[in-house]
FIDOTOR-802209 format. One record per residue: residue in one letter; x, y, z of N, C-alpha, C, O in turn. Coordinates in steps of 0.05 Angstrom, whole numbers, padded with zeros to 5 digits, always signed. Layout:
REM FIDOTOR-802209
aXYZXYZXYZXYZ
...
//
This chain:
REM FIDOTOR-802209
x-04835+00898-00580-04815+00887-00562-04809+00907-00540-04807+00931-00545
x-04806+00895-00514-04801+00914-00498-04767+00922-00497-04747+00910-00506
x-04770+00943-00485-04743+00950-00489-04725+00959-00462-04701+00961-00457
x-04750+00963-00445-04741+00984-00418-04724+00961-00411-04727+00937-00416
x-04704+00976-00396-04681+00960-00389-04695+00941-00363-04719+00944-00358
x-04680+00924-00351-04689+00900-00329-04679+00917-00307-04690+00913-00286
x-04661+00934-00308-04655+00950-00284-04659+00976-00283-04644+00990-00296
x-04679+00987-00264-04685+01011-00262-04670+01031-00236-04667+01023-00213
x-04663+01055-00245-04641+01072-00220-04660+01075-00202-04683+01085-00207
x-04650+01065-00177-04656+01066-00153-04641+01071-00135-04639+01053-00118
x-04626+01094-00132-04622+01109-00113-04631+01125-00103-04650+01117-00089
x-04626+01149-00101-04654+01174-00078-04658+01191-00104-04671+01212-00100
x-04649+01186-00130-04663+01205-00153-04694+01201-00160-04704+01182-00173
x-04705+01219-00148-04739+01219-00160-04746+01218-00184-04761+01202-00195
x-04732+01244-00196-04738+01249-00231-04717+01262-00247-04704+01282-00241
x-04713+01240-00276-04681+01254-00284-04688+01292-00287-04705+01308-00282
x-04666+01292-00297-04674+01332-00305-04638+01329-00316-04620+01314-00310
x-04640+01356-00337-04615+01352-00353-04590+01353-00334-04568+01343-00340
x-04599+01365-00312-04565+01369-00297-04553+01337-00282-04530+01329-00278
x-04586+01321-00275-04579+01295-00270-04567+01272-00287-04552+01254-00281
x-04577+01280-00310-04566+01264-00337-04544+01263-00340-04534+01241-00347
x-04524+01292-00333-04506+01294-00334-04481+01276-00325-04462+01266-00336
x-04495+01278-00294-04478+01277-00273-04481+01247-00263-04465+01237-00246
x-04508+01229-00278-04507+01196-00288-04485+01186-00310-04469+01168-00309
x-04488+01199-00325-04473+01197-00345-04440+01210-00341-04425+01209-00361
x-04431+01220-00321-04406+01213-00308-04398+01194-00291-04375+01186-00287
x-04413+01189-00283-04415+01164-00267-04410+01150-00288-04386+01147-00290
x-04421+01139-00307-04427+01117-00323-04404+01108-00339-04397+01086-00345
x-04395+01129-00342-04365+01132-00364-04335+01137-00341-04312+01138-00352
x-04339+01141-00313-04321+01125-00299-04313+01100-00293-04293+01085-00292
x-04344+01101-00285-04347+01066-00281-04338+01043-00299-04327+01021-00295
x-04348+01059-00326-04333+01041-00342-04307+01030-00352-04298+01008-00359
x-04296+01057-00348-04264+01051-00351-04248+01029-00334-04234+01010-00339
x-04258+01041-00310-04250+01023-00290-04263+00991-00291-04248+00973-00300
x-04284+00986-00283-04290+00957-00306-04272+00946-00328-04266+00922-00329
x-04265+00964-00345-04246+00965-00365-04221+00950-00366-04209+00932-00379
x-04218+00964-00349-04188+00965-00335-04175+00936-00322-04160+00918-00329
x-04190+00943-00299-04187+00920-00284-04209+00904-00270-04206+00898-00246
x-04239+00895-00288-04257+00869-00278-04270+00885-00266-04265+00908-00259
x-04295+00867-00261-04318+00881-00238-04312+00883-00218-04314+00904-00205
x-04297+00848-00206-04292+00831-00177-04271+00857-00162-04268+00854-00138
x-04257+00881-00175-04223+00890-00173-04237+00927-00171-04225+00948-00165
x-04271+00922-00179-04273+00961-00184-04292+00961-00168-04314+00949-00171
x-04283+00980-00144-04314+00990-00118-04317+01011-00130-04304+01022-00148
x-04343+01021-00112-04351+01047-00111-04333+01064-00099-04334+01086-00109
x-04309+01059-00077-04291+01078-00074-04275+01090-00096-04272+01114-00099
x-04264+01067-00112-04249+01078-00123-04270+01094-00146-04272+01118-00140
x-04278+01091-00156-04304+01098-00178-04314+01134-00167-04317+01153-00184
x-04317+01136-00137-04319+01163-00131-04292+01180-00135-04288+01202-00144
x-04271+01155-00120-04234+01175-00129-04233+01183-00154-04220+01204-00160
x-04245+01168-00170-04236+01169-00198-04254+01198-00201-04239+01217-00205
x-04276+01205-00200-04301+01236-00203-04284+01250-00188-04281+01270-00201
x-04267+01253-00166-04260+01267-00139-04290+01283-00132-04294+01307-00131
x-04311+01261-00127-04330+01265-00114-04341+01250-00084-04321+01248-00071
x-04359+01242-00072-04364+01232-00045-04377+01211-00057-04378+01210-00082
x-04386+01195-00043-04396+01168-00045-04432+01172-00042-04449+01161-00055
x-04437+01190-00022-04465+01196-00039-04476+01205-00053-04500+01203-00054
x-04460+01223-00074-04465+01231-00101-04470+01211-00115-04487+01216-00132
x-04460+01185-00116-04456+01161-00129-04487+01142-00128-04502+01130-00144
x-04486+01148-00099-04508+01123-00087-04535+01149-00100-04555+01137-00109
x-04537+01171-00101-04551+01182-00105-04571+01185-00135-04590+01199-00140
x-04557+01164-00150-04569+01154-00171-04560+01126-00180-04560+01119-00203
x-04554+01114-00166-04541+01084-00160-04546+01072-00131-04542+01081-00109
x-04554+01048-00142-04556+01028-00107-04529+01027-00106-04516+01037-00087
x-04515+01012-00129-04495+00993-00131-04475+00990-00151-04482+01001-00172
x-04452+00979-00152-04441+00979-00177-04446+00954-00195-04436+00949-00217
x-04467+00935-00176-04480+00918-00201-04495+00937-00217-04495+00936-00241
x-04508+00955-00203-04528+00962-00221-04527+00989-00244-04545+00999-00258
x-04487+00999-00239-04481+01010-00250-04472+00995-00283-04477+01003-00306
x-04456+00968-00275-04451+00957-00284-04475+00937-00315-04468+00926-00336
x-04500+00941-00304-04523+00932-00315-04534+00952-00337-04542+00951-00360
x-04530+00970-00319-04540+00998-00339-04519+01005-00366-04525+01012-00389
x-04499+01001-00355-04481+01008-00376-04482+00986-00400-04482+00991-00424
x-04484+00961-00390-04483+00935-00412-04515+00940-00434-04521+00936-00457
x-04532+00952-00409-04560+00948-00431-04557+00972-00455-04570+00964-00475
x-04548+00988-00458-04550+01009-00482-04536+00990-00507-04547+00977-00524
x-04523+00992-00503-04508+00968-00525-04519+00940-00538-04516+00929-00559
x-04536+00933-00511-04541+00911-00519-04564+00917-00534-04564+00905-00556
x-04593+00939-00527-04609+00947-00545-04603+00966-00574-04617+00971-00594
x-04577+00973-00566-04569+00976-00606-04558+00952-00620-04553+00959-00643
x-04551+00926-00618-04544+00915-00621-04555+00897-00637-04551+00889-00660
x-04580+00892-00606-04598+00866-00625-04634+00885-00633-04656+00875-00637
x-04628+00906-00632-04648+00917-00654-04634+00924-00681-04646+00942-00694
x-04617+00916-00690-04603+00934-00712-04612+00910-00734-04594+00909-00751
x-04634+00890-00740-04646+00876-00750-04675+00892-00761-04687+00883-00780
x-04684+00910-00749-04709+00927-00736-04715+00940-00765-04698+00957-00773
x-04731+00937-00777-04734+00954-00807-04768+00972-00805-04786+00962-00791
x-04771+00992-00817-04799+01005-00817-04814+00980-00827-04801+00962-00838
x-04842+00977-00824-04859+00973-00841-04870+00965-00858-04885+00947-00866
x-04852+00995-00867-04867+01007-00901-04841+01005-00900-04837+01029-00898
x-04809+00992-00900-04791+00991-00916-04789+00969-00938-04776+00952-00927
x-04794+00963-00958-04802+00946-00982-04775+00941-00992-04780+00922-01006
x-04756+00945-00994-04729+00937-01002-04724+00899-01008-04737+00887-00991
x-04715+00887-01018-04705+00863-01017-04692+00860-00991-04678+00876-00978
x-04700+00829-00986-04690+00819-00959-04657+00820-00954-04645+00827-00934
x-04646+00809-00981-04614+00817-00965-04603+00842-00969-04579+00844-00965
x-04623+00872-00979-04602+00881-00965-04607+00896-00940-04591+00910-00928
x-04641+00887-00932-04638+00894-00891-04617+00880-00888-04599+00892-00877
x-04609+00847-00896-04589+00829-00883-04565+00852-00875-04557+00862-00854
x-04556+00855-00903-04529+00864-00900-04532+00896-00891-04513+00900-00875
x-04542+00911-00894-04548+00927-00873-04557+00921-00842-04546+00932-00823
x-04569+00912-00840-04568+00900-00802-04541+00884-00794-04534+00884-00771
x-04529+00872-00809-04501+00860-00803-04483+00886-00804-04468+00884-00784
x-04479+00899-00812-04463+00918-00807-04473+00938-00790-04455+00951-00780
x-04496+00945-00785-04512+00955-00760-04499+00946-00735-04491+00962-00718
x-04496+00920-00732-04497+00906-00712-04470+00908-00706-04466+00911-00682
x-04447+00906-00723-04420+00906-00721-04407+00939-00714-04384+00945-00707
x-04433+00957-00719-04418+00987-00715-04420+00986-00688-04401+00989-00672
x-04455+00980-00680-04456+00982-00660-04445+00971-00631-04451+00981-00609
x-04426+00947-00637-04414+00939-00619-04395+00957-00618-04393+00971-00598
x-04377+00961-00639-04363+00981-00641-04366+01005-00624-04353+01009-00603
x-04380+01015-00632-04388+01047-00616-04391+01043-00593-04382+01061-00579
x-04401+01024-00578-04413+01019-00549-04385+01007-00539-04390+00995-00518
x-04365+01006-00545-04333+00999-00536-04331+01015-00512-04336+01039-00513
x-04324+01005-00494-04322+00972-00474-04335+00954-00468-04329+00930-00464
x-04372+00974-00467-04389+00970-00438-04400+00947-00466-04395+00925-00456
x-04407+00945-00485-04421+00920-00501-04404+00896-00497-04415+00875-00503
x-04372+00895-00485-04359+00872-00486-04357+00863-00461-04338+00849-00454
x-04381+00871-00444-04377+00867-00410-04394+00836-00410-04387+00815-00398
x-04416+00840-00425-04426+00811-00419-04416+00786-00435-04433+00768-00433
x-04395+00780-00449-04379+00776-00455-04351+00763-00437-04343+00741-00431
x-04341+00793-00431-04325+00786-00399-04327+00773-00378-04310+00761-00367
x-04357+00777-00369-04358+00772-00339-04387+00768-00345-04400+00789-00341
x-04404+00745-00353-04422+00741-00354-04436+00730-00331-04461+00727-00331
x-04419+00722-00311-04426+00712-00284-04435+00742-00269-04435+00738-00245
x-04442+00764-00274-04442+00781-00260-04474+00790-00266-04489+00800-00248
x-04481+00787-00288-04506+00803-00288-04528+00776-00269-04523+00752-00268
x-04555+00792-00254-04573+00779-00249-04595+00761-00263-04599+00766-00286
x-04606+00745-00255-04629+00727-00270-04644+00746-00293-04646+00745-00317
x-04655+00765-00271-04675+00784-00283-04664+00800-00305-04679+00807-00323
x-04638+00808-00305-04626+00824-00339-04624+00804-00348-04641+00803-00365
x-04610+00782-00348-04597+00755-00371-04625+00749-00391-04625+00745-00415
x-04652+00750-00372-04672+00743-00389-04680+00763-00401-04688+00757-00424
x-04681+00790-00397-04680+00806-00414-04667+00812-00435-04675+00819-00458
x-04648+00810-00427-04621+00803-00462-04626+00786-00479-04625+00791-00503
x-04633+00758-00465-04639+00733-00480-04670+00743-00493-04672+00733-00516
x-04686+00755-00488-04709+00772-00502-04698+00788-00531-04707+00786-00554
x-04677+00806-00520-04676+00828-00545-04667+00800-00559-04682+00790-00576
x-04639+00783-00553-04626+00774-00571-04641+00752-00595-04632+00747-00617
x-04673+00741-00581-04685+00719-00591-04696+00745-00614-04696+00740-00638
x-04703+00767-00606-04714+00781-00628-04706+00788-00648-04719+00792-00668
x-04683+00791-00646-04652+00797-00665-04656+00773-00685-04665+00775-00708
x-04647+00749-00669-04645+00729-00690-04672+00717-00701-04670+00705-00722
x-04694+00717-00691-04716+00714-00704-04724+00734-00736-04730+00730-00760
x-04719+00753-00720-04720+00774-00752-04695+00765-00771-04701+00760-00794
x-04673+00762-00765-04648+00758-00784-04650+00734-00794-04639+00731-00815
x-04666+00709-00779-04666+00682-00791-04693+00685-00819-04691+00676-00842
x-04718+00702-00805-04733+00701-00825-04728+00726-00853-04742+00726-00873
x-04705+00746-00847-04702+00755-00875-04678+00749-00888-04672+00762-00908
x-04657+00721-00874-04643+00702-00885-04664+00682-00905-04661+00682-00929
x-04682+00667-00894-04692+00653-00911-04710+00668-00940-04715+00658-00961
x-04713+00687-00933-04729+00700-00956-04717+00715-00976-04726+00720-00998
x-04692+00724-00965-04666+00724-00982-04659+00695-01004-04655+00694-01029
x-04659+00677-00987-04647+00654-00996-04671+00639-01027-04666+00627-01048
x-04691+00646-01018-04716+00645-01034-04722+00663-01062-04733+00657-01082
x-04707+00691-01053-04698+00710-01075-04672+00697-01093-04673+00703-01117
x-04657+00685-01088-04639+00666-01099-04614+00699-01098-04604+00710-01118
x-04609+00707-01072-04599+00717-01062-04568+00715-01049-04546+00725-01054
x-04586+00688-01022-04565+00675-01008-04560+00652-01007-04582+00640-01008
x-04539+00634-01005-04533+00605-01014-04527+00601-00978-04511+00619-00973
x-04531+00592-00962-04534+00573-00953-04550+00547-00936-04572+00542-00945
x-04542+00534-00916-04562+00511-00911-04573+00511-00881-04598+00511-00878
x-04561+00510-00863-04579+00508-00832-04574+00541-00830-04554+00555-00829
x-04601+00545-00830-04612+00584-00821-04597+00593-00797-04581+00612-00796
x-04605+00574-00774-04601+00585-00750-04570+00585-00741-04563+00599-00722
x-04550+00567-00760-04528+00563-00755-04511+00580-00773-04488+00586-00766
x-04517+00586-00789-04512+00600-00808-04511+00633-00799-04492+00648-00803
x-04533+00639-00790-04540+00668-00765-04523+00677-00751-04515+00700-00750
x-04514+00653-00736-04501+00641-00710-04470+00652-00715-04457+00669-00703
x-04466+00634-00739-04429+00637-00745-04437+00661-00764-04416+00661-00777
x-04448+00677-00772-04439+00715-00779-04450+00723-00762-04460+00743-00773
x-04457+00724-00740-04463+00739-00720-04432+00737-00704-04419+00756-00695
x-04425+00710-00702-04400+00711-00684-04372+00732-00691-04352+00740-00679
x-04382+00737-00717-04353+00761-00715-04358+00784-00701-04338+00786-00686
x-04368+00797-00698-04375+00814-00678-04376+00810-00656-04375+00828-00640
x-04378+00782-00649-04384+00770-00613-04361+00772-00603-04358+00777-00579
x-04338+00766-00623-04310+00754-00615-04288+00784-00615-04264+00788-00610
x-04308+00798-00623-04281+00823-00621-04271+00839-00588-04257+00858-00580
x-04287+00821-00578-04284+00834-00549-04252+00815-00543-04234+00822-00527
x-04251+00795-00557-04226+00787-00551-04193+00801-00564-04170+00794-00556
x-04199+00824-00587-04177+00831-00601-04180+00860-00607-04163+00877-00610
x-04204+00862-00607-04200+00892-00617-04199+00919-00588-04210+00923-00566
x-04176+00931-00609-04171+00962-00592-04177+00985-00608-04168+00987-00631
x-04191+01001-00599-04190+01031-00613-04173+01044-00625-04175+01062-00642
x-04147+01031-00611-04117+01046-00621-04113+01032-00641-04095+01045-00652
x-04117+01013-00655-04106+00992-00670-04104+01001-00701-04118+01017-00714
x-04080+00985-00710-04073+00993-00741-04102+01003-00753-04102+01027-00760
x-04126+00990-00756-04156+00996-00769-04169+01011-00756-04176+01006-00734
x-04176+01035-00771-04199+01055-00757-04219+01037-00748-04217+01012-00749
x-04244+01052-00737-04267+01032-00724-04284+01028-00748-04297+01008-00750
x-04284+01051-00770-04302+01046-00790-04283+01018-00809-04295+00998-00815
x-04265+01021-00813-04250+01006-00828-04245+00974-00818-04244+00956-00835
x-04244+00970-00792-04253+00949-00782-04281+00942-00786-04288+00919-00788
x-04299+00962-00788-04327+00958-00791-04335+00940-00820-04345+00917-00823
x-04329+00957-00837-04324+00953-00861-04310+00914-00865-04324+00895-00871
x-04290+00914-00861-04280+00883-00859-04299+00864-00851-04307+00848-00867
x-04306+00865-00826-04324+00849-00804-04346+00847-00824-04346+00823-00829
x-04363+00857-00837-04388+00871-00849-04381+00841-00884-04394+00823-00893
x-04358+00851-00892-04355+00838-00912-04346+00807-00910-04346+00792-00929
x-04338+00801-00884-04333+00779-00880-04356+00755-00873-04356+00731-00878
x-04377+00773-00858-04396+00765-00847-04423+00759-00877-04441+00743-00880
x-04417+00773-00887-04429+00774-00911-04422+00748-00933-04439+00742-00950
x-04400+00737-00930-04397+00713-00940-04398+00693-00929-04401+00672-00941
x-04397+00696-00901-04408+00671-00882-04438+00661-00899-04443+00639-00909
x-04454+00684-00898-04480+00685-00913-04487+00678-00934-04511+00676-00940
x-04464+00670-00951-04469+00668-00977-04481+00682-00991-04498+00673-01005
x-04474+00713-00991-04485+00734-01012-04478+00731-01035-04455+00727-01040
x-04501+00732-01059-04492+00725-01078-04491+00753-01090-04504+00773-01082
x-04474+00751-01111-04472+00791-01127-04499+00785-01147-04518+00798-01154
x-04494+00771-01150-04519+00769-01180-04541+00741-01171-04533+00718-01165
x-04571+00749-01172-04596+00729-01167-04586+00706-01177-04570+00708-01196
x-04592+00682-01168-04586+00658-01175-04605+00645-01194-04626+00653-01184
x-04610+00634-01211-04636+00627-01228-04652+00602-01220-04639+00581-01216
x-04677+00601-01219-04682+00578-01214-04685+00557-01231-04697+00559-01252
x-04672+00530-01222-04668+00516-01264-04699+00519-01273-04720+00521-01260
x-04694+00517-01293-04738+00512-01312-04747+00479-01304-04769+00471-01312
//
């Protein structure tokens, strides 16, 4: 699966080098706040440089744009997200417990990637043709792998339930929906929220504790 993001930095940077990394990655984590804060439509590049107390072609200097700041920041998240289904090989384990390990993969990682994973979410009118189909790529791969080691779970007499893809769908959505409630500050650590989401999602699934038998 490919992975390179749909948007490549195109500003006047030729080739990263550690001090550029840096100084992207301040950018990246301003930008975000501000996104954060107050919407795409409400955050320029002015304020985005006020916020560094840097100039505006430091900015453009590894950025066209704040779409394309904005793009960059949503794709990291989105490729921990919907690879967290992704198993070696040679990993031989029973199918549910990649399940339940990639479901809670998937729930840290939204987690951790807090804000910039809840942007497409927010403001989904903002990204271009060319990323949306890229997302819609990782995401079909996500659920392709999770639907086929749902059914083979279900075959292990594992997991109890009936439409795969709907079933996917609604334990995947706890994680989709936390962009609407959750804060970092909040009564639940992030692991402890993790933990919940993980076990909840897990009965959506119908995990069973003990193999189910098949009658004789």
């Amino acid at each position: 699966m490919n992975q390179q993001p749909p948007v490549q930095a195109s500003g006047r940077q030729k080739a990263a080098t550690a001090g550029s990394d840096e100084k992207r990655e301040r950018i990246l984590r301003a930008a975000e706040a501000l996104f954060d804060a107050q919407g795409y439509a409400n955050t320029t590049i002015e304020q985005i440089v006020q916020q560094l107390g840097v100039t505006k072609p430091f900015v453009y200097y590894y950025f066209r744009n704040k779409q394309e700041i904005f793009e960059t920041l949503s794709w990291a998240p989105a490729v921990a997200c919907f690879t967290a289904m992704d198993f070696g090989a040679d990993d031989d384990r029973p199918a549910h417990v990649k399940v339940t390990e990639g479901i809670e993969r998937l729930i840290r990682a939204t987690l951790a990637h807090h804000p910039s994973a809840f942007f497409p979410y927010r403001e989904p009118q903002v990204y271009r043709p060319e990323y949306l189909a890229a997302q819609k790529d990782l995401a079909n791969h996500f659920y392709d792998r999770l639907c086929a080691l749902l059914e083979q779970g279900r075959d292990d007499g594992m997991f109890e339930f009936n439409d795969t893809k709907i079933t996917a769908l609604a334990a995947c959505s706890l994680p989709g929906f936390l962009y609407n409630w959750y804060r970092p500050d909040g009564r639940l650590s992030q692991d402890e929220v993790a933990q919940e989401l993980a076990q909840l999602a897990w009965r959506v699934l119908g995990l069973r504790r003990t193999r189910k038998r098949n009658p004789a």
